[in-house]
Structure formats: C-alpha cells, structure tokens
C-alpha beads as a LAMMPS data file, in Angstrom:
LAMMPS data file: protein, C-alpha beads

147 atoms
146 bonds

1 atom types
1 bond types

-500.0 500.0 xlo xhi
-500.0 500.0 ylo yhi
-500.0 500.0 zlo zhi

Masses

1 110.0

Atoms # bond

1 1 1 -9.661 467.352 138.933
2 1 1 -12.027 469.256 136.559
3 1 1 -8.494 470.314 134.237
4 1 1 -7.498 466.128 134.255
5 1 1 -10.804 465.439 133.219
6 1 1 -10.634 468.225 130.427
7 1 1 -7.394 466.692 129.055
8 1 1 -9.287 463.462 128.930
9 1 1 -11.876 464.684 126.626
10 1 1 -11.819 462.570 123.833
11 1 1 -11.268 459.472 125.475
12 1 1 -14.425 460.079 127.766
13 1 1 -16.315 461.190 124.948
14 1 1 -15.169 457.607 122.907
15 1 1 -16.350 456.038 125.931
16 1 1 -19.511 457.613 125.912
17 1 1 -20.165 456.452 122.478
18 1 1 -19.153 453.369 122.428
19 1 1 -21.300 452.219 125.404
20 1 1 -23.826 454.600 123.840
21 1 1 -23.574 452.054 120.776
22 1 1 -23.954 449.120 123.258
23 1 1 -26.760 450.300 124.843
24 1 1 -28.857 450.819 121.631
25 1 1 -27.908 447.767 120.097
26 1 1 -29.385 446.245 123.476
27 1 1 -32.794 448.721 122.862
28 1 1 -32.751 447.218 119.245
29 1 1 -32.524 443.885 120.183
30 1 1 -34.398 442.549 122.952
31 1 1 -37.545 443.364 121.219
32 1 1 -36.354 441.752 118.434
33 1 1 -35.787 438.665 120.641
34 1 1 -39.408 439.056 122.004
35 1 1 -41.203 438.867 119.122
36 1 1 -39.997 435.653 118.016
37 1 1 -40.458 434.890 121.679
38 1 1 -44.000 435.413 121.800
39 1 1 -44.690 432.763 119.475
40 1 1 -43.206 430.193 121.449
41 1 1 -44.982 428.688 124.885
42 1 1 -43.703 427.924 128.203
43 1 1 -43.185 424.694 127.468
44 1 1 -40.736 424.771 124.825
45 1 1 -37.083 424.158 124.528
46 1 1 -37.310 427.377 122.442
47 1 1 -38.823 429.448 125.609
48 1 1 -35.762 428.651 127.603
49 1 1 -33.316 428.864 125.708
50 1 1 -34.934 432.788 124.604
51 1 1 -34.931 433.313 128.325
52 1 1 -31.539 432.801 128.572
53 1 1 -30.568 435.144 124.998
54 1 1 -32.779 437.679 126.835
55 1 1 -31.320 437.669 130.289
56 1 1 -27.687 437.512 129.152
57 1 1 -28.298 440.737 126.859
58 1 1 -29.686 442.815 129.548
59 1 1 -27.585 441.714 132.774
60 1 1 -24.064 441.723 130.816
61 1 1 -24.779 444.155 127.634
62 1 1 -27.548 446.778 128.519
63 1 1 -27.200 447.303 131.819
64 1 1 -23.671 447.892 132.039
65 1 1 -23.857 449.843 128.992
66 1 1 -26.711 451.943 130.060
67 1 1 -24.982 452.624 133.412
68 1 1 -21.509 453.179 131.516
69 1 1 -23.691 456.054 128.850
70 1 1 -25.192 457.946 131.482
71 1 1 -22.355 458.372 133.775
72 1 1 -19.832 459.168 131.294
73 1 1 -22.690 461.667 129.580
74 1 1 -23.119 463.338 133.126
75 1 1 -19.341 463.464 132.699
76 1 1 -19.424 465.067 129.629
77 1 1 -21.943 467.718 130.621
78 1 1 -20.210 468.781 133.474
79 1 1 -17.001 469.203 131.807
80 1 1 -18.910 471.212 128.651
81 1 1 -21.132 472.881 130.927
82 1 1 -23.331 472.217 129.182
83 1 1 -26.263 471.338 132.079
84 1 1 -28.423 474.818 131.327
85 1 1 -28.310 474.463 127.488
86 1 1 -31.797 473.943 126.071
87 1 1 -30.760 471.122 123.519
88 1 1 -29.418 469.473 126.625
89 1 1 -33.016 469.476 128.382
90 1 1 -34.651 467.806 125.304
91 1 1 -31.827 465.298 125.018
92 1 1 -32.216 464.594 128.363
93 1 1 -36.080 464.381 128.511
94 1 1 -35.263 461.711 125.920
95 1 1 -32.941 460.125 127.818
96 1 1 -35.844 459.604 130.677
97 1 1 -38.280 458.216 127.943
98 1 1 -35.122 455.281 127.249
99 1 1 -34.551 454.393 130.859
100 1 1 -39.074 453.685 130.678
101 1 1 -38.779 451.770 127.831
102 1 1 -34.983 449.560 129.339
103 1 1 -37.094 448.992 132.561
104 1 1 -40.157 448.051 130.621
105 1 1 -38.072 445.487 128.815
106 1 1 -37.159 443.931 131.860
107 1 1 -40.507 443.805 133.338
108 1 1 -41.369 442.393 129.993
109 1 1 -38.736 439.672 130.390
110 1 1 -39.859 438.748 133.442
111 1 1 -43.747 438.638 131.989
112 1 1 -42.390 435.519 129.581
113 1 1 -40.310 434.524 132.627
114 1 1 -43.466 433.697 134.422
115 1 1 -44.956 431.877 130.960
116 1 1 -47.190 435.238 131.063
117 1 1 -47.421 435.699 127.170
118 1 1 -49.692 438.429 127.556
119 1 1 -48.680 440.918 124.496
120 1 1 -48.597 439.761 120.762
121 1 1 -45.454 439.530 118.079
122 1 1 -47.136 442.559 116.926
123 1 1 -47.122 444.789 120.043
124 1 1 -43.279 444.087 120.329
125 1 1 -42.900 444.555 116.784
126 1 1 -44.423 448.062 117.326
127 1 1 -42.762 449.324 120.619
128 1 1 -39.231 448.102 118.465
129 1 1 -39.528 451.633 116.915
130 1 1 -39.627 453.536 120.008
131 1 1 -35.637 453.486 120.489
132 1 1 -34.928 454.229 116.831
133 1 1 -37.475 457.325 117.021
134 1 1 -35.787 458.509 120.450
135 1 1 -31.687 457.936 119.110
136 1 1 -33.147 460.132 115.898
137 1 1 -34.249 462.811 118.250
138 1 1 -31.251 462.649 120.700
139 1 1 -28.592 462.621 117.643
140 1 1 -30.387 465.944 116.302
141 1 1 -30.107 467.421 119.713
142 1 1 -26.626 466.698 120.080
143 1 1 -25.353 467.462 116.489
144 1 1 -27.800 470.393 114.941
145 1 1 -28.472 471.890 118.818
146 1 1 -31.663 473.205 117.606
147 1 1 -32.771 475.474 120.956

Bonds

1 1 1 2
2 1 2 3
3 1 3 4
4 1 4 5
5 1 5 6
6 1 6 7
7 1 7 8
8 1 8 9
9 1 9 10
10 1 10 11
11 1 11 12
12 1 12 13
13 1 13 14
14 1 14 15
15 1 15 16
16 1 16 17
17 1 17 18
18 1 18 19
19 1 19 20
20 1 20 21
21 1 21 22
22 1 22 23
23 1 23 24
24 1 24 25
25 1 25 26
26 1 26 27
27 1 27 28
28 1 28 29
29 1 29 30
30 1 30 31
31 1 31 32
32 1 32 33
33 1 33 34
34 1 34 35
35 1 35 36
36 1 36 37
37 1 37 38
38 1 38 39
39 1 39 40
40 1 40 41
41 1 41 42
42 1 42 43
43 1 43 44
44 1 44 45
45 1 45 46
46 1 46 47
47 1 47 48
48 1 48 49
49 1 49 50
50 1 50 51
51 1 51 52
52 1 52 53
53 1 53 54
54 1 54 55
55 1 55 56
56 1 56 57
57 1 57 58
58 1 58 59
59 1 59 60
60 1 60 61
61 1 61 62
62 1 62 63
63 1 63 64
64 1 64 65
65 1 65 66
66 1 66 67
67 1 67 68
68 1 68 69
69 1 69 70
70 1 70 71
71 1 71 72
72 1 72 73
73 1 73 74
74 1 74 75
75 1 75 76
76 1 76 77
77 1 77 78
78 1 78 79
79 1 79 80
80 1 80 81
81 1 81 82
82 1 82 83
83 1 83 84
84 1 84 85
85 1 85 86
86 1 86 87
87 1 87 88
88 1 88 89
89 1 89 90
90 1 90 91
91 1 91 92
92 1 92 93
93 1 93 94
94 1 94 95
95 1 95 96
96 1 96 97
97 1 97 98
98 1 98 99
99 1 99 100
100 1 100 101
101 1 101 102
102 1 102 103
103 1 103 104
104 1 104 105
105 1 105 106
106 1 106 107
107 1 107 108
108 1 108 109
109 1 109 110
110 1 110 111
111 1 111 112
112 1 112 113
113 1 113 114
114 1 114 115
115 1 115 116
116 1 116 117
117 1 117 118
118 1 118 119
119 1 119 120
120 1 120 121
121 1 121 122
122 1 122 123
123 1 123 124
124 1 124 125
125 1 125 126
126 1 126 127
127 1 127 128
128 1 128 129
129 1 129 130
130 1 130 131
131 1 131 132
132 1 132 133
133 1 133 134
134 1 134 135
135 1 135 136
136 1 136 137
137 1 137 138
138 1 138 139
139 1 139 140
140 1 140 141
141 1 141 142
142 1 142 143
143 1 143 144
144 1 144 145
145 1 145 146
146 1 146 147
C-alpha cells in the first residue's frame, strides 16, 4: 500500500493544495461576508440572503475542503515521514489554531443565525487577519523548514 501511495505522490500532494487553496479562500471569506453582515438586522432581506452566502460557503466549500487538506496532509506526512520533524510540529500547532478559528466561524454564523449581532464590523474586520498570519507561518514551515 505504502509503495502505491509513494507512486502517487504528486497527485496527492496537488490534492492537498488545491483543497488547501479552497479551504483558505473559505478562512478569507466568511469574515469578509460577516462584516458586511453585521451591519444589516434580522429583519432584512439582506440578513437572509447573507445567511444563505454564509451557510453555502461553509457546508459545500470549507468543510469539505478542510476535511479534504487534513486528510490528504496526514497522507502526505506519513508517506514523507515526516511526523517527528520539528517544522512539522509548528505547522501543525498552526494547523490546530485554523480548525479554532473554522469552528469559531460557524459558531459565529449561527450567532447572526439567531439575529444575535453581538460583535461589530470591526471585530470581524480584525479576526480577518488571523488566517493570513497563520498560512504565512505554515508556508515558511513547509518551504524554509526552519527547525
């Protein structure tokens, strides 16, 4: 199994970044989406139809993605052996801090769900950072391997 999986390298590895790509693009967004959401209230046309933008990008582009990413990553590291490496550890603590922050968005979505529009434009303009600050640090841990 482990010398089919070898010969499969590259295509597990394109796998892994395109759902990578997916995933972050999802990260990116949904934020995005919330901020503009924010300014709208629960009775608005506008809510709803951000309700729907938001639940459709989660349930049919992050979480598949997300779910896709890891398991083909595990993949990866298994084949690489790459599980005691050091840059590994610190990609993979980062990896923890982007499964907080997808669950958070959901719990968010559900938040507006509710007509709870507890957190300003400017708290979800803010937390819209932490994704791009975590791919930076998981890209150098991949690519320079610097433990």
């Amino acid at each position: 199994m482990l010398n089919f999986l070898i010969e499969y390298w590259v295509w597990i590895k394109s796998v892994h970044l395109i759902f990578v790509i997916s995933w972050m693009a999802g990260l990116f967004y949904l934020p995005r989406l919330f901020v503009y959401h924010s300014k709208t209230t629960s009775e608005t046309e506008m809510h709803a139809t951000f309700l729907q933008m938001e639940d459709k990008l989660y349930r049919f582009i992050m979480r598949p993605a997300m779910i896709l990413s890891l398991t083909s990553g595990g993949i990866l590291a298994t084949i690489g052996d790459a599980w005691q490496m050091p840059w590994l550890h610190a990609k993979l603590l980062s990896i923890i801090f982007l499964l907080v922050f997808h669950f958070l968005l959901r719990s968010w979505y559900y938040d507006f769900k509710q007509g709870n529009f507890c957190r300003s434009e400017r708290f979800y303009r803010i937390v819209n950072e932490v994704p791009a600050i975590l791919l930076v640090i998981i890209v150098i841990c991949v690519v320079v391997k610097p433990f």
